[in-house]
C-alpha positions as CSV (number, residue, x, y, z in Angstrom):
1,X,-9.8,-56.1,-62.0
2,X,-7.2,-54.9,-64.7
3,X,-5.8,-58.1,-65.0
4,X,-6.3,-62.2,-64.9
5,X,-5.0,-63.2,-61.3
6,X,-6.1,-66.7,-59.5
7,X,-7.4,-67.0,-55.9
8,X,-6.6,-70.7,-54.5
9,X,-8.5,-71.8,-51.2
10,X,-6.4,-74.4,-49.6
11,X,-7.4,-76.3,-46.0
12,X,-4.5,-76.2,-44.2
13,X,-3.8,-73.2,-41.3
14,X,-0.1,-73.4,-41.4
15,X,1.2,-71.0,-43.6
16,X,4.8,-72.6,-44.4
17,X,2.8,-75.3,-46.2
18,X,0.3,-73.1,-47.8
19,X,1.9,-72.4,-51.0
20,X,3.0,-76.4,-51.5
21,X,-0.5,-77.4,-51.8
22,X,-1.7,-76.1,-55.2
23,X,1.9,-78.5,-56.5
24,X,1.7,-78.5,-60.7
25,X,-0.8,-76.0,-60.5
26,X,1.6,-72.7,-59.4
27,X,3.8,-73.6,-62.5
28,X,1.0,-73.8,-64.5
29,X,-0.3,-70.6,-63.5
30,X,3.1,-69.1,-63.5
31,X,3.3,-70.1,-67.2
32,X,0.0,-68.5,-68.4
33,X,1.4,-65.2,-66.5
34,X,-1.5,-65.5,-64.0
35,X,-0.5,-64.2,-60.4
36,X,-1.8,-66.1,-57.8
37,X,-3.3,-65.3,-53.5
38,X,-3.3,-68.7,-51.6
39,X,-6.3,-68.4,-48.9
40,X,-7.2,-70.7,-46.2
41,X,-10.6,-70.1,-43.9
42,X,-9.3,-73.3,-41.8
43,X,-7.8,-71.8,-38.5
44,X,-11.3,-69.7,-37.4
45,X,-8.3,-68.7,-34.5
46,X,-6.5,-65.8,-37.2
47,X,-9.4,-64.0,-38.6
48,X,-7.7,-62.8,-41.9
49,X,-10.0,-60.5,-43.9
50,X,-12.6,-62.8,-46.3
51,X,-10.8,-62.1,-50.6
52,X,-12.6,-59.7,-52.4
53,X,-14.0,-61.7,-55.2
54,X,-13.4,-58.5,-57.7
55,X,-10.3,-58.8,-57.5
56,X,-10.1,-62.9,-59.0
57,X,-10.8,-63.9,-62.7
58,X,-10.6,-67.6,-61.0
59,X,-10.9,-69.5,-57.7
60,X,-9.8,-72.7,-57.0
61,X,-10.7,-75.4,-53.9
62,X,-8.3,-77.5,-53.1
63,X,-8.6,-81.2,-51.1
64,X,-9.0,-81.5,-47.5
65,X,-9.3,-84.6,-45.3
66,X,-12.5,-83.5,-44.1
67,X,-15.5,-84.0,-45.8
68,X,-17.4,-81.4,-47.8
69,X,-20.9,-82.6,-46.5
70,X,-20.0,-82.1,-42.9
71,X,-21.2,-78.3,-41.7
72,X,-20.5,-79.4,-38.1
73,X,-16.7,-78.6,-39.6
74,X,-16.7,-74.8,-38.4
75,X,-14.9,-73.7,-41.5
76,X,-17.1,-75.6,-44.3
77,X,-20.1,-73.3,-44.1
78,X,-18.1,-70.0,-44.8
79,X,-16.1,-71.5,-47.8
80,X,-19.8,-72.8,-49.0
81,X,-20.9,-69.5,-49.2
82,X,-17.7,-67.9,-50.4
83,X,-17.7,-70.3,-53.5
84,X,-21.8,-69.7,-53.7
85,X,-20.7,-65.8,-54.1
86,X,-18.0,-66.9,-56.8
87,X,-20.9,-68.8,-59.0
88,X,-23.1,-65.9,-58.6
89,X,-20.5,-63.0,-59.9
90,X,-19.7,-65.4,-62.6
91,X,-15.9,-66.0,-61.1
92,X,-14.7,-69.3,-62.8
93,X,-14.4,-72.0,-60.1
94,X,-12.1,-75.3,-60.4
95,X,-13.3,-77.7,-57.8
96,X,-10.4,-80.2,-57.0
97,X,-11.8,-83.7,-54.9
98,X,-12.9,-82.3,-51.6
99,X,-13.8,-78.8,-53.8
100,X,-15.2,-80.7,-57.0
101,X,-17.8,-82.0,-54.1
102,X,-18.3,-78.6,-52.9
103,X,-18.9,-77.0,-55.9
104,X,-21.4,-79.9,-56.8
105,X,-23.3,-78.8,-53.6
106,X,-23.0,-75.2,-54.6
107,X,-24.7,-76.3,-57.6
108,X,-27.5,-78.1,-55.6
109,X,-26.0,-82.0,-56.2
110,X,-25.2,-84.0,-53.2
111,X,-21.9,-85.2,-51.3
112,X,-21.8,-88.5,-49.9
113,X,-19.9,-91.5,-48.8
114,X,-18.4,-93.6,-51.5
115,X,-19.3,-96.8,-52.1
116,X,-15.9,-97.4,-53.8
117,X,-13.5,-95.1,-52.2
118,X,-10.3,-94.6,-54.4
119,X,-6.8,-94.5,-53.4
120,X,-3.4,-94.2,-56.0
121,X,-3.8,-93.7,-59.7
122,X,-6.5,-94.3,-62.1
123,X,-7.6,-93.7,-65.9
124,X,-11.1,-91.9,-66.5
125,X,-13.0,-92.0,-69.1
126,X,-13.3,-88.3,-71.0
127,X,-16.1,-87.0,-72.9
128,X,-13.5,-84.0,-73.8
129,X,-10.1,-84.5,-73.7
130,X,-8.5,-81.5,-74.2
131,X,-9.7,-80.1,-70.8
132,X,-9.4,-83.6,-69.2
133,X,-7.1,-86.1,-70.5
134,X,-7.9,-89.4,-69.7
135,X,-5.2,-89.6,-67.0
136,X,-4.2,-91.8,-65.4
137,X,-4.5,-89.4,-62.3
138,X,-4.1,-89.2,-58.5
139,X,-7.0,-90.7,-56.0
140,X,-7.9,-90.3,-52.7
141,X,-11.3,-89.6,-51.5
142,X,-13.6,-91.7,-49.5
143,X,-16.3,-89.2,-50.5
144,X,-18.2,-88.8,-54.0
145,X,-20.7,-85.9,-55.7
146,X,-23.5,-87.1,-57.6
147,X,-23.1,-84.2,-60.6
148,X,-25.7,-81.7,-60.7
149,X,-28.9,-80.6,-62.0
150,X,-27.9,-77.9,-63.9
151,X,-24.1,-79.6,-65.0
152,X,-22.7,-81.6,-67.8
153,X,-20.8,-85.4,-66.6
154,X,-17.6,-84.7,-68.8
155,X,-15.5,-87.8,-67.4
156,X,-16.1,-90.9,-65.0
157,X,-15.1,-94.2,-63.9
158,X,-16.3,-97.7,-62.4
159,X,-16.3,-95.8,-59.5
160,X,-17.7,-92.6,-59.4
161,X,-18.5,-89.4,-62.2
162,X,-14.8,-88.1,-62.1
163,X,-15.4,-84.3,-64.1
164,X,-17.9,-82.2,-64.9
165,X,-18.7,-78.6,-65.7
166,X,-21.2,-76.2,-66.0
167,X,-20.8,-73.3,-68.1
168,X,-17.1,-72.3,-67.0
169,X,-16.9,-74.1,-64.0
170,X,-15.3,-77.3,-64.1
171,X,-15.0,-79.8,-61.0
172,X,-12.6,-83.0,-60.9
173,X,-12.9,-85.8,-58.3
174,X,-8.9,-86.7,-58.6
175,X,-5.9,-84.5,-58.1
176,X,-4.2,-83.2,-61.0
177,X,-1.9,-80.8,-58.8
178,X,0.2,-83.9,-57.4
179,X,3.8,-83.7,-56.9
180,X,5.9,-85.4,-54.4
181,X,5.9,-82.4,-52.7
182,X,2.1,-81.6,-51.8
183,X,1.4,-85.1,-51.2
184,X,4.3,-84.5,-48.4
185,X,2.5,-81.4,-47.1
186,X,-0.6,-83.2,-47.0
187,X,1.5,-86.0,-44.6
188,X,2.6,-83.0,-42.6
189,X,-0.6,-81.2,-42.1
190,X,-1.9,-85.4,-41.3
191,X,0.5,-85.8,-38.6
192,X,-0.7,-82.4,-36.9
193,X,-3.9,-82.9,-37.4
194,X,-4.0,-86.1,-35.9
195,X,-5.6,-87.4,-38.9
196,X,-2.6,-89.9,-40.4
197,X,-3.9,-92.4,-38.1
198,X,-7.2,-92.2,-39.9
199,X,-5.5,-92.9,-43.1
200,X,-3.2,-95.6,-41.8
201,X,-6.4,-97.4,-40.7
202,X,-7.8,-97.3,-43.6
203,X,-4.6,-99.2,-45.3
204,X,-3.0,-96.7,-46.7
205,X,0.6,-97.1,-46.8
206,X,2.3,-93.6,-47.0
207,X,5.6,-94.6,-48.4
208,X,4.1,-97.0,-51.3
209,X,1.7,-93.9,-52.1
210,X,5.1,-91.5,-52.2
211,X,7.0,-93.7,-54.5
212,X,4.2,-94.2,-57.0
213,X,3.6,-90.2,-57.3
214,X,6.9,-90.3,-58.0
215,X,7.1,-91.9,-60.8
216,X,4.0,-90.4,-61.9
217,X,5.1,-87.2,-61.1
218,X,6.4,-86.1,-65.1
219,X,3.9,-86.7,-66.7
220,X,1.1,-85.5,-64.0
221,X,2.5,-82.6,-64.2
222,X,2.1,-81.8,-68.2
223,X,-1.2,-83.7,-67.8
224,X,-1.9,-80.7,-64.5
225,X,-0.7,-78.3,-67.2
226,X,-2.9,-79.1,-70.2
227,X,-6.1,-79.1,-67.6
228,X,-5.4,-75.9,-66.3
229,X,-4.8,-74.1,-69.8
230,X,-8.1,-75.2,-71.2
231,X,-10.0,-74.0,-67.8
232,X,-8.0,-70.7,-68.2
233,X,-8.9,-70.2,-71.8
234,X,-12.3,-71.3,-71.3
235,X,-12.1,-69.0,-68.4
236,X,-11.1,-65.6,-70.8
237,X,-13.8,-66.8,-73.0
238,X,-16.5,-66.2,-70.8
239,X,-15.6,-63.2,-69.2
240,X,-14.9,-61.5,-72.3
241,X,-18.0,-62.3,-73.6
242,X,-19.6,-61.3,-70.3
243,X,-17.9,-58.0,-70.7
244,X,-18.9,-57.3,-74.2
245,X,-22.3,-58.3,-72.9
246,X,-22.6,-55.6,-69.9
247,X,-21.4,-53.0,-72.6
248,X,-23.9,-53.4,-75.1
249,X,-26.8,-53.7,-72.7
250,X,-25.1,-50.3,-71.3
């Protein structure tokens, strides 16, 4: 790998709403001159060929509406064992809601329902603020990780541990990507999977949630930036110290 590039895993088989997902994060990448692949293992229909994790200095999980305890979902098991292979190579991963509770099972903590499900936005509380700001940031998850063994709790709420890291790998219960326009390709890939209704039921009123990311959206979007430049830099870090490490033991 000659040079820093990203791998993002997003849950959504439809291709024109691939590259809307990651929202703040593509400018934020953009602006640290990391290229970027987008990757979805969701439609097990269009076997595309599994990413060579050589090629990646970073991977980062995306949300999904299912949930990330749930191996009956045909698609969870591979991406379990694709971010598995990340942690073992040492490839930085950034876990966001659904892939902040991967990653915590990855790292042998547990995924479960919430007991206080969380829906709009919300301040945290930040042990370190330079990587996470205290927000407030996107919610939506009826899901929560219980952080584990082997990680550090960097930032919670009354409602759940909202960050936490271990050594370079950093997962976040909230969704610091939001714009208006991946919370509309979320709607979109909703509506075909059938699962709008599911949200709908659970009073969540689509149009209210739209208009407050927008007027959120200016300064999620510097807050997306600041998060994602401390993970890259924390990111060079390592690997440059795990490079200087191979060639002395050499």
């Amino acid at each position: 790998m000659s040079e820093p590039r990203a791998i993002i895993l997003v849950h959504d088989p439809a291709e024109d709403r691939r590259n809307r997902i990651p929202g703040a994060l593509l400018p934020a990448l953009a602006s640290r001159h990391v290229p970027y692949d987008v990757h979805s293992f969701v439609d097990s229909e269009n076997q595309e060929p599994r990413p060579d994790l050589t090629e990646y200095s970073m991977l980062i999980v995306m949300g999904s509406h299912e949930s990330a305890h749930d191996d009956s979902v045909p698609w969870i098991p591979i991406e379990f064992d694709f971010v598995s292979a990340a942690v073992d190579s040492h490839v930085p991963v950034l876990g966001i809601c659904f892939g902040s509770q991967l990653l915590a099972r990855v790292l042998g903590g547990t995924v479960s329902a919430s007991t206080h499900p969380e829906r709009g936005f919300t301040k945290i509380s930040s042990d370190d603020l330079d990587l996470v700001p205290e927000g407030p940031w996107m919610q939506l998850h009826q899901d929560a990780f219980t952080v584990p063994p082997s990680s550090r709790e960097i930032a919670r709420n009354d409602s759940a541990p909202q960050a936490f890291t271990d050594g370079t790998n950093l997962g976040v219960q909230f969704h610091p990507e939001i714009t208006v326009d991946s919370f509309d390709s979320w709607v979109e890939r909703w509506i075909a999977s059938g699962a709008l209704t599911q949200f709908q039921e659970q009073g969540i009123d689509i149009d209210t949630m739209r208009t407050e990311i927008s007027r959120h959206e200016a300064d999620s979007i510097r807050a997306c930036d600041q998060l994602l430049g401390t993970f890259h830099r924390n990111s060079l870090r390592s690997q440059s110290s795990l490079r200087m490490g191979n060639t002395e033991s050499a």
